[in-house]
C-alpha positions in Angstrom: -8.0 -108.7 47.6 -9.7 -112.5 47.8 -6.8 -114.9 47.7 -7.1 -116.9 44.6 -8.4 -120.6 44.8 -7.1 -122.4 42.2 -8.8 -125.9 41.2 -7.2 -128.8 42.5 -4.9 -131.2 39.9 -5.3 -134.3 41.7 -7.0 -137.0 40.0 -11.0 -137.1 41.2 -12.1 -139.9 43.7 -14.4 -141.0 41.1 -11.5 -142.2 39.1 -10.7 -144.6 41.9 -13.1 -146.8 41.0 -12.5 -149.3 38.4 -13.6 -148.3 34.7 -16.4 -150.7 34.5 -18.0 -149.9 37.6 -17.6 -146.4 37.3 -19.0 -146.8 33.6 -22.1 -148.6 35.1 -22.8 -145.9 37.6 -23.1 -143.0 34.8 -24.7 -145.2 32.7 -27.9 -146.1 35.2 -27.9 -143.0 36.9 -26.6 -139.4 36.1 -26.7 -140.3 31.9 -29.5 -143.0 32.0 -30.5 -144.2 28.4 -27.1 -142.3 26.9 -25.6 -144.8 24.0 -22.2 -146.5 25.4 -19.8 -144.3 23.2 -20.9 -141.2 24.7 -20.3 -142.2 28.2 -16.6 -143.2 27.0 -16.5 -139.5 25.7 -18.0 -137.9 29.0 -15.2 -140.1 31.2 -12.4 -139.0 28.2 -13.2 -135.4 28.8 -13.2 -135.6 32.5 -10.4 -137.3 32.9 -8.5 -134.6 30.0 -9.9 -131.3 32.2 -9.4 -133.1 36.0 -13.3 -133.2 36.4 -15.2 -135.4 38.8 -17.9 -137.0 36.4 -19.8 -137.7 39.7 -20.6 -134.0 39.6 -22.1 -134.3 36.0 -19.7 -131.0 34.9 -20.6 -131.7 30.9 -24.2 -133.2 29.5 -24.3 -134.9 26.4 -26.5 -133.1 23.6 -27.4 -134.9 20.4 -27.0 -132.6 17.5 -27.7 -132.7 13.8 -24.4 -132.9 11.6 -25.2 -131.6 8.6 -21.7 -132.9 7.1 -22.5 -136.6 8.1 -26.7 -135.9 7.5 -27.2 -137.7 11.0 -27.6 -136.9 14.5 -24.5 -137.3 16.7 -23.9 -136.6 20.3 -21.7 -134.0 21.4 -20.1 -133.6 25.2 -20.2 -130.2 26.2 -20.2 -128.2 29.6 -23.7 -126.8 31.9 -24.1 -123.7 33.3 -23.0 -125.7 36.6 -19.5 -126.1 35.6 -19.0 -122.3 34.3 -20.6 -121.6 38.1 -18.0 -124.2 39.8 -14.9 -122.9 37.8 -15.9 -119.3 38.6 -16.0 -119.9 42.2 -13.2 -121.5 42.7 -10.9 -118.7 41.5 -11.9 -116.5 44.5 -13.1 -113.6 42.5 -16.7 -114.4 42.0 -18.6 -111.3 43.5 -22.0 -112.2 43.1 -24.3 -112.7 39.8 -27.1 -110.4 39.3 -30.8 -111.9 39.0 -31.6 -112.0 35.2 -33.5 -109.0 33.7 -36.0 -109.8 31.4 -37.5 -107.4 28.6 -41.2 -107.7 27.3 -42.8 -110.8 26.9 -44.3 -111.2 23.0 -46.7 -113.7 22.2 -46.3 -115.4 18.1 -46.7 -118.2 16.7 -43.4 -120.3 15.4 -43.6 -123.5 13.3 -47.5 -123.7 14.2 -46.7 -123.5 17.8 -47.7 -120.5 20.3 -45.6 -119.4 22.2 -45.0 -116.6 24.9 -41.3 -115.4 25.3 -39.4 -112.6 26.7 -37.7 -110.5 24.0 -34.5 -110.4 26.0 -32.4 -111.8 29.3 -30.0 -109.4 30.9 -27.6 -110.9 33.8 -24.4 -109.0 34.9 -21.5 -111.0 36.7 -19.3 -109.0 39.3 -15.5 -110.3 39.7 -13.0 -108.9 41.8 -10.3 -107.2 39.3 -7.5 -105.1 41.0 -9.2 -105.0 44.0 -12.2 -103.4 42.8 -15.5 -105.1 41.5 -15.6 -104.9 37.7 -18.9 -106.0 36.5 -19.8 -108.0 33.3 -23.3 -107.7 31.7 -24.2 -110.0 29.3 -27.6 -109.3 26.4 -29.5 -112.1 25.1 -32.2 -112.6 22.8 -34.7 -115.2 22.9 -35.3 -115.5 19.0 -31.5 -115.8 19.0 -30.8 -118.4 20.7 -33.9 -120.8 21.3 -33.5 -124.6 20.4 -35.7 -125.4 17.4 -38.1 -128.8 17.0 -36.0 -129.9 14.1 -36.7 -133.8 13.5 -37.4 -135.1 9.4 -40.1 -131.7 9.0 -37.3 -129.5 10.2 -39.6 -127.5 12.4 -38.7 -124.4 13.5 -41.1 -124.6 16.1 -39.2 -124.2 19.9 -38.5 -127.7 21.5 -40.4 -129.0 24.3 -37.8 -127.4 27.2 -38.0 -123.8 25.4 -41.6 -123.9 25.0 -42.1 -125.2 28.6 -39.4 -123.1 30.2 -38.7 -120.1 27.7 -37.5 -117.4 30.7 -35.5 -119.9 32.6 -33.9 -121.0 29.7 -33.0 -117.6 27.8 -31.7 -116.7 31.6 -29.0 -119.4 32.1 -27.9 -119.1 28.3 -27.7 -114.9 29.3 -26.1 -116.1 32.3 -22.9 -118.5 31.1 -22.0 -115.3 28.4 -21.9 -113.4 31.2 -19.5 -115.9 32.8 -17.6 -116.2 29.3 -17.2 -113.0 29.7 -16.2 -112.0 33.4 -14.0 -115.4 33.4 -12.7 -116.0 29.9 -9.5 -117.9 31.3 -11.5 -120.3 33.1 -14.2 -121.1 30.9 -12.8 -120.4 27.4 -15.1 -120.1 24.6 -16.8 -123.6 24.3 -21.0 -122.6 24.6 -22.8 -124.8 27.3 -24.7 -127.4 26.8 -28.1 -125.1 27.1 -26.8 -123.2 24.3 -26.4 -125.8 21.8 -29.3 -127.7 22.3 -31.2 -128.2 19.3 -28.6 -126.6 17.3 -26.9 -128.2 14.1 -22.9 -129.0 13.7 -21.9 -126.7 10.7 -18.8 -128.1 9.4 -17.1 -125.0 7.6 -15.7 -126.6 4.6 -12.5 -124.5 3.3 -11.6 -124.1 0.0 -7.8 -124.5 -1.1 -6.1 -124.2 -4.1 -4.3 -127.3 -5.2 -0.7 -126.9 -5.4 1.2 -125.9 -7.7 2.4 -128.6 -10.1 6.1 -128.7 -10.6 7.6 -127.7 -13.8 8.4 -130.1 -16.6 11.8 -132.0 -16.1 14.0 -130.3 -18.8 15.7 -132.8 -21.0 19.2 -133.1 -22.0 20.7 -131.1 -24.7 20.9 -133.0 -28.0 24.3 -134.5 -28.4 24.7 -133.4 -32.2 23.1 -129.9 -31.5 25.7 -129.8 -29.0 28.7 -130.8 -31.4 26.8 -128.4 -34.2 26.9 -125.0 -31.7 29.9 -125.3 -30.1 31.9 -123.4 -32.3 29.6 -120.5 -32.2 30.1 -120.7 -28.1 33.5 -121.1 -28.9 33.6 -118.0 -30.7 31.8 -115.8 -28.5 33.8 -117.0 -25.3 36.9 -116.0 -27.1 36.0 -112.8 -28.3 35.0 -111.8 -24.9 31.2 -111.7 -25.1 30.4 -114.0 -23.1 31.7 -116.1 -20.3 31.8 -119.7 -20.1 28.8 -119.2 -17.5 27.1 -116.8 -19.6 27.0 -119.7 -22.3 25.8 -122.7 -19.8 23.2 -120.7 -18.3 21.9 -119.6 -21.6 21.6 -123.2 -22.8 20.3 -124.5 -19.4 17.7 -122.0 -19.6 16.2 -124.6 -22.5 17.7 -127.9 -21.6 20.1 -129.6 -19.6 24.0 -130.2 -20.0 25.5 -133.3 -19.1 28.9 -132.7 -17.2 30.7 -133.8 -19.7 29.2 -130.9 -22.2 29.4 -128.0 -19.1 33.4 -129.1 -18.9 33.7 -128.4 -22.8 32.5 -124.6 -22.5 34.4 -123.7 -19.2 37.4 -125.4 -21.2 37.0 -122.6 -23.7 37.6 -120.0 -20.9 40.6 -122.2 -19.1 42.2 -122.4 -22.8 41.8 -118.7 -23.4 43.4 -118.0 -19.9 46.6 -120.0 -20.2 47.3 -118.8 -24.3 50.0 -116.5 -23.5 49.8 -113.0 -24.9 50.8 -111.5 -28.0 55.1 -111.3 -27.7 55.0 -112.9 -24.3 56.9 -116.3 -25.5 59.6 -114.6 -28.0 60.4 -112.4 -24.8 61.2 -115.7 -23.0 62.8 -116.9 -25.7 65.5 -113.9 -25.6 66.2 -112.9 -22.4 
């Protein structure tokens, strides 16, 4: 079996250079008209994953976000990173020439097009010593970028009109890799995938939480002084405890410490009040 090749943790050369001439050099040459904060975000996700951003691993896509009703730009990876990553682990057999299913001819959003119905590209890795192999389905109508802009055309966007088989193939391709690699490339669609596409921001709904119960208030002073001889009288018959009486009364209102000491009192006095005969028999020896 291929030894594996792990991907290097050391910092990338490009790093090396100081931020502002490093920033200048994306900026005029591999992302050339790319707004300043997206550049900050390409270096912030290199730097995060150990990437050289020399190699241009992630592109930057403007997408619609329909939350903030504006385009934003969004870093995500190419097909070329999914490749490199692949590699590297040793295990990368081979990747199949894409398979293509019948080409259709329609018109979308008042543009004609000719597409193939499908891509089909298989990965091989090396699993156990044996090849396993990893085929991967995709559909053109599926997963085509549309025109969009203020009409919100559905029409395909210039690269899918002008390269509809090469695009539907490296799309077919990196699920192919998703799938033969899932460790290395996680779930994150490329950059080819998600052009054109619009940021759904899945809003949940939540209950609010439940509101506390009322604070009970404190038991009337003169209902207090009014029942207690009714508690009294039940605590000494033996119907109920002294903790029988507070919780019935706490169940409406509060007792002060003061009040709770009164009732348990009931059940100390009835405790120490010596039975029936018991003092005379002390009294005689």
């Amino acid at each position: 079996m291929n030894q594996i090749v792990r991907a290097t943790t050391q910092t990338p050369p490009a790093f090396a250079l100081p931020e502002s001439e490093l920033f200048d050099v994306l900026r005029n040459s591999l992302y050339p008209g790319a707004q300043d904060n997206s550049i900050k975000l390409v270096l912030s996700y290199c730097r995060a994953a150990g990437l050289d951003p020399m190699q241009k691993p992630v592109h930057i896509v403007p997408m619609w976000d329909s939350s903030a009703g504006r385009m934003r730009d969004v870093v995500m990876p190419g097909i070329g990173l999914y490749r490199t990553q692949a590699a590297r682990t040793g295990e990368l057999a081979g990747i199949t020439e894409p398979e293509f299913g019948p080409e259709i001819s329609e018109t979308i959003g008042g543009v004609e097009i000719s597409y193939p119905v499908w891509c089909k590209v298989t990965v091989k890795r090396i699993v156990g010593g044996q090849v396993a192999e990893f085929t991967a389905c995709e559909r053109w109508k599926e997963n085509y970028a549309v025109k969009g802009g203020k009409e919100k055309s559905i029409a395909p966007n210039a690269m899918w009109k002008k390269r509809s088989y090469g695009q539907l193939a490296k799309c077919t391709q990196a699920q192919a890799l998703r799938m033969a690699f899932p460790e290395m490339t996680g779930s994150a669609p490329t950059a080819d995938e998600m052009e054109g596409k619009t940021i759904e921001v899945e809003t949940l709904e939540t209950s609010p939480p439940p509101s506390a119960p009322p604070a009970k208030s404190f038991y009337p002073e003169h209902s207090f002084s009014r029942n207690f001889p009714k508690w009294q009288e039940l605590i000494l018959a033996g119907k109920k405890t002294a903790n029988d009486v507070i919780a019935m009364i706490e169940s409406r209102a509060m007792l002060t410490e003061e009040q709770r000491e009164e009732i348990i009192d009931i059940e100390m006095s009835k405790v120490q009040e010596p039975a029936n005969g018991e003092e005379s028999l002390n009294e005689n020896p």
